[in-house]
C-alpha positions as CSV (number, residue, x, y, z in Angstrom):
1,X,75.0,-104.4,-97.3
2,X,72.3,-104.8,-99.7
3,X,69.6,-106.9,-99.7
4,X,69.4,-107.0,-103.1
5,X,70.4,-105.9,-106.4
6,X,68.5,-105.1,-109.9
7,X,70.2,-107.4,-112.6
8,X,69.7,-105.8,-115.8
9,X,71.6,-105.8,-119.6
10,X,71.3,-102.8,-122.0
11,X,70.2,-103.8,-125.1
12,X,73.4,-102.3,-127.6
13,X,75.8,-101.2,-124.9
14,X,77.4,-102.4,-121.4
15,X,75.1,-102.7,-118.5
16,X,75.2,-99.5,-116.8
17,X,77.4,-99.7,-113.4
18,X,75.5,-98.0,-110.6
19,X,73.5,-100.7,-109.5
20,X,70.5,-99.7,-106.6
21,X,70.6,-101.3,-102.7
22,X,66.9,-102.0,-102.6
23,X,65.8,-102.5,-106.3
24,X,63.9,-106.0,-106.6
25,X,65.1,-106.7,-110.5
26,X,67.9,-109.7,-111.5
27,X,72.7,-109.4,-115.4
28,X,75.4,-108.9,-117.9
29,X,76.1,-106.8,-121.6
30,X,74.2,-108.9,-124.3
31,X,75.2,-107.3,-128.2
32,X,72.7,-105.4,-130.0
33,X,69.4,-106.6,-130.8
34,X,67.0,-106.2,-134.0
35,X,65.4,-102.9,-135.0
36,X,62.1,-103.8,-133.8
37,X,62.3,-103.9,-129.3
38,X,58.8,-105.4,-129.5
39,X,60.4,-108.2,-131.4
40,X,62.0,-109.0,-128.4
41,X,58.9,-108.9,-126.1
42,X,58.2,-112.2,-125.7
43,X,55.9,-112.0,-122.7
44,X,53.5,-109.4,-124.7
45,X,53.6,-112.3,-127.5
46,X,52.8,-115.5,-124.5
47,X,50.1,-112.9,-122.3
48,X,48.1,-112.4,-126.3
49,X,48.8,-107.9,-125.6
50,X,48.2,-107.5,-129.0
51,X,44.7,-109.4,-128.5
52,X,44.2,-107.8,-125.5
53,X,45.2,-104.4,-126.7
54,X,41.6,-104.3,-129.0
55,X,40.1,-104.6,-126.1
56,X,41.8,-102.4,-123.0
57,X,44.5,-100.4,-123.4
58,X,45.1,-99.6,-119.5
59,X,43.5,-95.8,-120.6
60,X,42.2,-93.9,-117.9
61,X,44.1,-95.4,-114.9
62,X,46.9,-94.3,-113.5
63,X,50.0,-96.3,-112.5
64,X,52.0,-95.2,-108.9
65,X,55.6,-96.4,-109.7
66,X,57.6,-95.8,-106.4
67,X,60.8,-96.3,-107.2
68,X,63.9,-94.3,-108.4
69,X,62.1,-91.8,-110.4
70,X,60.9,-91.9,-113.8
71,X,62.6,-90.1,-116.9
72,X,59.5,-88.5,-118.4
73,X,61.5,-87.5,-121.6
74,X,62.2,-91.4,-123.0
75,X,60.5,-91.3,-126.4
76,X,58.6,-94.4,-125.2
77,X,57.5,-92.9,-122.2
78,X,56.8,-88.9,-123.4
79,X,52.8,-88.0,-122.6
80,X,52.7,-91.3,-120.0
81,X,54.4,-89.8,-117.1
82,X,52.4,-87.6,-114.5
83,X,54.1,-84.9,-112.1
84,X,54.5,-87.1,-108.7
85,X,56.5,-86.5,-105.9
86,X,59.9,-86.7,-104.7
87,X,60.6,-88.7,-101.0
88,X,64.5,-88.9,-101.4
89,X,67.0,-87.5,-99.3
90,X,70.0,-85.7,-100.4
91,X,69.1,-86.3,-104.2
92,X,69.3,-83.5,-107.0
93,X,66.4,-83.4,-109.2
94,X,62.6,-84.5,-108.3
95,X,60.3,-87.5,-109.5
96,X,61.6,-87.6,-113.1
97,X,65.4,-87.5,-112.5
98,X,66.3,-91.1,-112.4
99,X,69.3,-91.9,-110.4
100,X,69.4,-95.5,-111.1
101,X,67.2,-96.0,-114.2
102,X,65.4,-99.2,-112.7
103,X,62.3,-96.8,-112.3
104,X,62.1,-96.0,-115.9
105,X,62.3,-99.4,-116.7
106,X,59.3,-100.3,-114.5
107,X,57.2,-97.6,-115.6
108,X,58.2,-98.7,-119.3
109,X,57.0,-102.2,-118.5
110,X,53.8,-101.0,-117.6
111,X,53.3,-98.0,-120.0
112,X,55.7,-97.9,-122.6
113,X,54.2,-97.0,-126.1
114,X,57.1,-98.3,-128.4
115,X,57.3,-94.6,-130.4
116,X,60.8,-94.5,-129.3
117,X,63.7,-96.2,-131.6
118,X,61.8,-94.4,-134.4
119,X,58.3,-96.3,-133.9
120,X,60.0,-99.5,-133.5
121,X,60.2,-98.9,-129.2
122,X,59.2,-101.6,-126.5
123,X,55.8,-101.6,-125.4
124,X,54.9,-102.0,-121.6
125,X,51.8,-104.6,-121.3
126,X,49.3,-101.4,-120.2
127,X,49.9,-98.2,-122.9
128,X,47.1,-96.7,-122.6
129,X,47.9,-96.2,-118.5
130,X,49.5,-93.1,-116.9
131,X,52.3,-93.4,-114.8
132,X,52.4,-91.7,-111.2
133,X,56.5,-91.5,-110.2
134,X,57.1,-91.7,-106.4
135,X,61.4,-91.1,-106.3
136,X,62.5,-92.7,-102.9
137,X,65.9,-92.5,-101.7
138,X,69.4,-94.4,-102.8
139,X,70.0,-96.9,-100.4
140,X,73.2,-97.1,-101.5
141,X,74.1,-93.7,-99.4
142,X,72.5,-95.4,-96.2
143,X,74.9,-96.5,-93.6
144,X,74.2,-99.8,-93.4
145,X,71.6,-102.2,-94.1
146,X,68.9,-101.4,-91.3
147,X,69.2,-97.5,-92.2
148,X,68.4,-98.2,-96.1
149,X,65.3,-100.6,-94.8
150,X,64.4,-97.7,-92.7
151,X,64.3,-95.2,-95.3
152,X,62.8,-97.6,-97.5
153,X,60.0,-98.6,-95.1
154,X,59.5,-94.7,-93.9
155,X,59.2,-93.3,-97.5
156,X,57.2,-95.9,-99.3
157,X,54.2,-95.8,-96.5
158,X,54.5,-92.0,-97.0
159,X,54.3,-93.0,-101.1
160,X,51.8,-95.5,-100.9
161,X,49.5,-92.8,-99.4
162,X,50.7,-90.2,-101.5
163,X,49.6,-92.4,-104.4
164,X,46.0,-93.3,-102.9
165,X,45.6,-89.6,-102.4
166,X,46.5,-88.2,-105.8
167,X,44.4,-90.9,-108.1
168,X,46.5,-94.2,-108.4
169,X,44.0,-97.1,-108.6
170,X,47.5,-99.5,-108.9
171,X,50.4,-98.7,-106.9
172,X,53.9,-100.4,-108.2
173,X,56.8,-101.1,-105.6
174,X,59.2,-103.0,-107.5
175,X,61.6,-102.6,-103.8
176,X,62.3,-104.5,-100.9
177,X,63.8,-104.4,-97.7
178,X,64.5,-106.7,-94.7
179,X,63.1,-106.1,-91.2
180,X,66.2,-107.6,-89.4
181,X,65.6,-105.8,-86.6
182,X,63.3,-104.6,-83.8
183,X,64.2,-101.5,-84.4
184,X,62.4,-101.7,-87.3
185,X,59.1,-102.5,-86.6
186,X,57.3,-99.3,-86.1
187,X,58.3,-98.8,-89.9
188,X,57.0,-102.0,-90.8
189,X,53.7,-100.8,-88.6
190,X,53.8,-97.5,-90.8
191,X,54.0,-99.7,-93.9
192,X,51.2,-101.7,-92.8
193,X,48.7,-98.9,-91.9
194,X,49.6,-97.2,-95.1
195,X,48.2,-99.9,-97.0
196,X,45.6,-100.1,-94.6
197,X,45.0,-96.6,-95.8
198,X,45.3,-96.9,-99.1
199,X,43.2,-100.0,-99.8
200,X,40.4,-98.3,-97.9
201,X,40.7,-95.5,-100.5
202,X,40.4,-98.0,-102.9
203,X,43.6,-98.8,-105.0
204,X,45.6,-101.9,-104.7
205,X,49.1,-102.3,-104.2
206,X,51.6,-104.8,-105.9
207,X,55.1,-105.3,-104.8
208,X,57.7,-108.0,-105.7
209,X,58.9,-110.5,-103.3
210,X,62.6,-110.5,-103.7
211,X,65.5,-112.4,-105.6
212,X,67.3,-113.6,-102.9
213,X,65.3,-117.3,-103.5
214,X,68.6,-119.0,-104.3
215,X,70.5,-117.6,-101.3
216,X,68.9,-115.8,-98.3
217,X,65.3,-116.3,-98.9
218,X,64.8,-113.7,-96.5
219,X,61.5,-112.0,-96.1
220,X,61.2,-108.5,-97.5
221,X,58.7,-105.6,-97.0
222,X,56.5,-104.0,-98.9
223,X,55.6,-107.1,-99.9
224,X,55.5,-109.3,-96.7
225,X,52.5,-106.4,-95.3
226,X,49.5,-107.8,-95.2
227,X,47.1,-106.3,-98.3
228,X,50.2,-106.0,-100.3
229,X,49.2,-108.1,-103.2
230,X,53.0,-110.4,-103.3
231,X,54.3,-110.9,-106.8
232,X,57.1,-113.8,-108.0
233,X,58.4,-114.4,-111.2
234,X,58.0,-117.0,-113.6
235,X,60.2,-118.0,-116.8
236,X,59.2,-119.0,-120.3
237,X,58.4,-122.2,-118.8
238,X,55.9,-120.9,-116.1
239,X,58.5,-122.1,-113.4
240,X,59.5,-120.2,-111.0
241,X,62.5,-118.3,-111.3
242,X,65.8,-119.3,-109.9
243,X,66.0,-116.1,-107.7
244,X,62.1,-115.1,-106.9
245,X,61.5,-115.9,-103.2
246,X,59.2,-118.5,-101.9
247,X,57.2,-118.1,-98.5
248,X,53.7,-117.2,-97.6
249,X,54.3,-113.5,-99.0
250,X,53.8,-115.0,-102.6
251,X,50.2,-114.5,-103.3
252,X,50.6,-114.3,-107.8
253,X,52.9,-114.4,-110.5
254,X,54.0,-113.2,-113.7
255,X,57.1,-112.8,-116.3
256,X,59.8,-112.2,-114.9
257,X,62.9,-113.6,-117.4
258,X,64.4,-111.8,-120.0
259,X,62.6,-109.1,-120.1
260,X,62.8,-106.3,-122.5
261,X,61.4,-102.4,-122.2
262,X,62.6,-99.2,-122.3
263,X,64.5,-97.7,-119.5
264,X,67.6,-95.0,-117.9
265,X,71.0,-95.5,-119.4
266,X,72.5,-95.0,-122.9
267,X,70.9,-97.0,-125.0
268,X,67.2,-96.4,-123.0
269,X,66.5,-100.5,-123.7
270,X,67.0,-103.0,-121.6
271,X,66.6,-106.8,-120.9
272,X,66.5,-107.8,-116.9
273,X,65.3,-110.5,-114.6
274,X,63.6,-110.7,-111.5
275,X,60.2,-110.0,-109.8
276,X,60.5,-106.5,-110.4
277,X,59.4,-106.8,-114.0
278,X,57.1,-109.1,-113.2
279,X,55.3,-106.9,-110.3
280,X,55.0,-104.3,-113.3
281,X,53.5,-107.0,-115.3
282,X,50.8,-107.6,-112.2
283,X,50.0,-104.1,-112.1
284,X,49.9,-103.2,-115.7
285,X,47.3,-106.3,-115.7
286,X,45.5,-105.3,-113.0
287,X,45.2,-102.0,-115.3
288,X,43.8,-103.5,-118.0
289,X,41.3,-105.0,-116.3
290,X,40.1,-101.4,-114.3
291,X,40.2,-99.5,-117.9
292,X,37.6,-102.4,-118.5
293,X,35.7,-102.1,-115.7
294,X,36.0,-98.7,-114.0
295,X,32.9,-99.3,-111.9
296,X,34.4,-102.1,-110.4
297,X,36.2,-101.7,-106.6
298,X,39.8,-102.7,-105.8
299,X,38.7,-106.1,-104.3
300,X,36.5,-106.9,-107.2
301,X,39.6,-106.3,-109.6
302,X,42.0,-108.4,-107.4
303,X,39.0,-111.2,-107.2
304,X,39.0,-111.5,-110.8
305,X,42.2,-111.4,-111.4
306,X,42.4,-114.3,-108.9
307,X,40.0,-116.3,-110.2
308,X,41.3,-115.7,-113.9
309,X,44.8,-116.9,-112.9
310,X,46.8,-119.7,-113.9
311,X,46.6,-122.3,-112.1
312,X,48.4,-126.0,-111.7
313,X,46.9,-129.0,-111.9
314,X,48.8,-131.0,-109.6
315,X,48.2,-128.3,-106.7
316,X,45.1,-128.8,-106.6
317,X,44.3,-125.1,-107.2
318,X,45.8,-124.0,-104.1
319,X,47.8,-121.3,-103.5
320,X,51.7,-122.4,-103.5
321,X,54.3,-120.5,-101.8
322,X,56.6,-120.5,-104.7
323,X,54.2,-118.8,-107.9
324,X,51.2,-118.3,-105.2
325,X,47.9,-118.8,-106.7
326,X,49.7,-118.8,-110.4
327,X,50.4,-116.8,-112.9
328,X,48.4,-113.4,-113.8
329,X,46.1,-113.7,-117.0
330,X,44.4,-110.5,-118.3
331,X,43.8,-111.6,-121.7
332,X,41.0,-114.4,-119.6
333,X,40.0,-111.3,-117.1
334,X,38.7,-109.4,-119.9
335,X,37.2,-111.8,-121.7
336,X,35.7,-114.3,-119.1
337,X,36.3,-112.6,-115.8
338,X,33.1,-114.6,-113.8
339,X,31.5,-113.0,-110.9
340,X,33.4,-110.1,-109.4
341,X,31.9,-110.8,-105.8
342,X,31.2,-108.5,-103.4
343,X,32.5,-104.8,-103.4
344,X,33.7,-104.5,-99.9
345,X,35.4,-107.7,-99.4
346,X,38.6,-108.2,-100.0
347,X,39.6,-111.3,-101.7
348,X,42.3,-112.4,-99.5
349,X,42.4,-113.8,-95.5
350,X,45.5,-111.7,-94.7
351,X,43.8,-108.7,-94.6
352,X,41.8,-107.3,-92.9
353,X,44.5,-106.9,-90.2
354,X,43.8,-105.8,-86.7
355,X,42.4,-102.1,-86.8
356,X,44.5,-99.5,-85.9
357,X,44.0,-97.5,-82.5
358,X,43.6,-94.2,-84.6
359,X,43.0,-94.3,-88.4
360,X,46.7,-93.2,-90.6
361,X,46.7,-89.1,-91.7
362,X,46.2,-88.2,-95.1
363,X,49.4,-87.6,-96.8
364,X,50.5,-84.1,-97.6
365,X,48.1,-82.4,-100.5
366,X,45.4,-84.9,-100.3
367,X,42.4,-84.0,-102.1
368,X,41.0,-87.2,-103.5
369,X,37.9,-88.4,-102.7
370,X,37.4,-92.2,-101.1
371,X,37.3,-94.9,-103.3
372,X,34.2,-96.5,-105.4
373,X,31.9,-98.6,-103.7
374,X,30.5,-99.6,-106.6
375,X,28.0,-102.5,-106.5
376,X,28.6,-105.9,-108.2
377,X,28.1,-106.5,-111.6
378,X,26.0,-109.4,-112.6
379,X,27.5,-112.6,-113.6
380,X,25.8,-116.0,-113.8
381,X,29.5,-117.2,-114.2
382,X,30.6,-119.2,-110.8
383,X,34.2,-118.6,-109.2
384,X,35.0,-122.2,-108.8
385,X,37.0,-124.7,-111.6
386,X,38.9,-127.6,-111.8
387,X,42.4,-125.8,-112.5
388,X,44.8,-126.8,-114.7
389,X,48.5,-127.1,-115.9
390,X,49.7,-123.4,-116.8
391,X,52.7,-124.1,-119.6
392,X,54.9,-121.3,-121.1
393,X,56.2,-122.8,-123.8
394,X,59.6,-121.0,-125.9
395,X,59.2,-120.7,-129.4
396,X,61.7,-118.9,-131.2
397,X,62.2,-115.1,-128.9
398,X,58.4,-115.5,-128.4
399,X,56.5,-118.1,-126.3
400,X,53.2,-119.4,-125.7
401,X,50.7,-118.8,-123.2
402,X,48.6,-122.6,-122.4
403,X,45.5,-121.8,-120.5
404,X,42.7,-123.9,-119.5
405,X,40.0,-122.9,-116.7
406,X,40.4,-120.5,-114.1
407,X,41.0,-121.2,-109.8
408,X,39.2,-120.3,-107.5
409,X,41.0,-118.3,-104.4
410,X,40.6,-120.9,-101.5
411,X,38.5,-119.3,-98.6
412,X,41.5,-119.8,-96.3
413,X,45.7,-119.0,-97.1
414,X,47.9,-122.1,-95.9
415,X,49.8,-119.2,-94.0
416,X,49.2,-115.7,-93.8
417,X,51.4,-112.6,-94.0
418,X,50.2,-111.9,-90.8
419,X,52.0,-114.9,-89.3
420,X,55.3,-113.0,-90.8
421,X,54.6,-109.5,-89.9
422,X,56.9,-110.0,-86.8
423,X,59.5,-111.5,-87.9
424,X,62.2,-109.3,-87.0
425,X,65.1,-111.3,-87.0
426,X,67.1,-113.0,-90.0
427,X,65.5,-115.2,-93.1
428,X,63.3,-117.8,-91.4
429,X,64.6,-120.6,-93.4
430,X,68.5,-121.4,-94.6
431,X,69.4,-121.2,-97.8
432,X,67.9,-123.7,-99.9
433,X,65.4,-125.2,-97.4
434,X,61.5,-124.1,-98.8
435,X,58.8,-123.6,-97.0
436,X,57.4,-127.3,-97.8
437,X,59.1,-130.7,-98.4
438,X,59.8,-130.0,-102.5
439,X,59.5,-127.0,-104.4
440,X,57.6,-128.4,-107.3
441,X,57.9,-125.4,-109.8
442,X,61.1,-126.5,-110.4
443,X,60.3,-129.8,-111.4
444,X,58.7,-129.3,-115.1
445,X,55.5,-127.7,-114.1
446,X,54.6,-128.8,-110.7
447,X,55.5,-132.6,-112.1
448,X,54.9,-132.5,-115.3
449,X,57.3,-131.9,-118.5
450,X,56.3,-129.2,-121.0
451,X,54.8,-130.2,-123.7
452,X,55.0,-127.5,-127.2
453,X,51.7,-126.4,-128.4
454,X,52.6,-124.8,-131.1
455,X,50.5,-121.2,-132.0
456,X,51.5,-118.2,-130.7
């Protein structure tokens, strides 16, 4: 019955059992670790946070995290969480009761401030950012598979415009569900024209692909809707991840192995896999770079952050369907970011999609006002480069970030979501066959071996 399920090992104790249908995170107990949780946090060591951190904090942008609520009382998480809203059905509690505890891990990814454990807490990658929880249902207590996807699909398009409504520049959905059905695609046409909606207001949304890359490979939604900025995960060694899907939905990636934040359960730490954690990664950069910029628009954010990216070498900076254009890199957004470009284009072909007879209502307590249309900022900087080899190399707990020049985003996707947003019916490849003749990333780094830097 589900389509997937979050993997994730508490850091002193068992793994909690209660395990969510829909939750896009990769897991097993692992014995207690040192004092210090941001010890452990080798992605905040390879993405430079503490660098970063002098320069944006994420402050003064706020974070939707739809999802399974988010405890508001986790010492590393007390003063980040905003009131939200609560979509589930037959749940006790609202928005910061957390049924599963996957939400509070997200929302720690992105905003944890590492006072709990007596100062010596996990960080999340954006601390200065406030978190909007969005609780949608258990798709556990669904019938069957096409009635958690409905749910799913139902309640995050009524989210995702609850969020653009109430002040979210980023919107987190760290969930997915399959459209195996025609009876499902009027939700996946409400998904779609909530985005619509919401990119119009002017925030983005991020959602991970999936973790069924080693099995199914079956498309899921949010992150198959065109807009819906696709996120993958990467390990240590900037491959792609065993599990993290492959297909024209992956447009970037980020983290997304052994990861270590605060989060539900009895220890509130945990380590887990997948492209959940690395969608909060994508987001909590994306934040960074609008605490930076605040004048900048949506698409001028996601432009940089595309042309800032790490890219491969041997792809010829083009998008692939296994990391997309390559892996997220903040710490080179707010240093170099280029040209924005234009603020009323967005930066990607697959959107936008064909306009909707009749524009999508305003969700319930809307008050916000549109979104900035600020101009450009000035740049000489160009958006083109050669590309390069994007290495994360292991040292120790920690690793290393290798960066060279940014990619630009080609004019034109290889495929488009758009091509996918019908696909109703079951995964469109078997297990194990990609989308091309080789998946590359997991061959060294598309071809070529990793080679240690050193540094840190």
């Amino acid at each position: 019955m589900p389509t997937n399920s979050i993997r994730r090992r508490s850091l002193g104790a068992a793994a909690s059992a209660a395990l969510g249908l829909l939750l896009v995170g990769t897991a097993v107990s692992v014995p207690a670790y040192a004092d210090s949780f941001r010890a452990q946090q080798w992605h905040l060591d390879a993405m430079k946070a503490d660098q970063m951190w002098r320069t944006s904090t994420g402050k003064g942008i706020t974070v939707a995290v739809l999802d399974t609520g988010v405890d508001a009382n986790h010492p590393d998480l007390r003063g980040q969480v905003l009131a939200g809203e609560d979509l589930s059905k037959g749940l006790t509690g609202n928005e910061h009761a957390d049924y599963d505890g996957h939400g509070t891990g997200i929302a720690g990814v992105i905003a944890g401030t590492g006072d709990g454990n007596g100062g010596n807490g996990a960080f999340g990658l954006a601390p200065g950012a406030k978190i909007l929880p969005i609780r949608l249902s258990d798709g556990e207590k669904a019938a069957n598979r096409a009635e958690s996807s409905e749910w799913l699909f139902q309640e995050a398009a009524e989210g995702i415009k609850y969020a653009a409504d109430h002040g979210a520049k980023v919107i987190n959905v760290s969930q997915g569900g399959t459209a195996a059905s025609e009876q499902l695609k009027d939700d996946v046409g409400q998904l779609s024209a909530a985005v619509d909606y919401a990119l119009k207001k002017g925030s983005l949304v991020f959602a991970a692909v999936g973790n069924s890359g080693d099995t199914t490979n079956i498309v899921e939604y949010p992150a198959a809707t065109p807009g819906v900025v696709g996120v993958a995960a990467i390990d240590k060694n900037g491959h792609r991840t065993s599990v993290s899907e492959y297909g024209p939905q992956v447009d970037i990636s980020a983290p997304g192995e052994d990861i270590v934040h605060a989060c539900g359960g009895k220890t509130g730490y945990c380590k887990s896999d997948g492209t959940s954690d690395a969608t909060a990664l994508a987001s909590a950069s994306a934040a960074l770079i609008w605490s930076k910029h605040p004048d900048w628009t949506n698409n001028q954010v996601l432009r940089v952050i595309l042309n800032t990216i790490g890219g491969v070498k041997d792809n010829n900076g083009k998008r692939s369907d296994y990391i997309g254009y390559g892996a997220v890199r903040p710490r080179i957004a707010l240093t170099d970011p280029g040209n924005p470009g234009p603020a009323d284009k967005f930066p990607m072909s697959d959107f936008p999609v064909a306009a909707e007879s009749s524009p999508p209502a305003a969700s319930k307590g809307a008050g916000a006002e549109a979104g900035d249309d600020a101009s450009p900022a000035a740049s000489p900087a160009s958006e083109s480069s050669d590309g390069d080899t994007l290495l994360w190399v292991g040292v120790g707990v920690g690793a290393v970030l290798v960066v060279t020049a940014a990619i630009a985003i080609p004019a034109a996707r290889r495929r488009r979501k758009a091509n996918i947003r019908n696909a109703y019916q079951a995964a469109p490849h078997a297990t194990g066959q990609p989308y091309g003749p080789v998946d590359p990333s997991r061959h060294g780094v598309y071809g070529a071996p990793p080679r240690n830097e050193g540094g840190s």
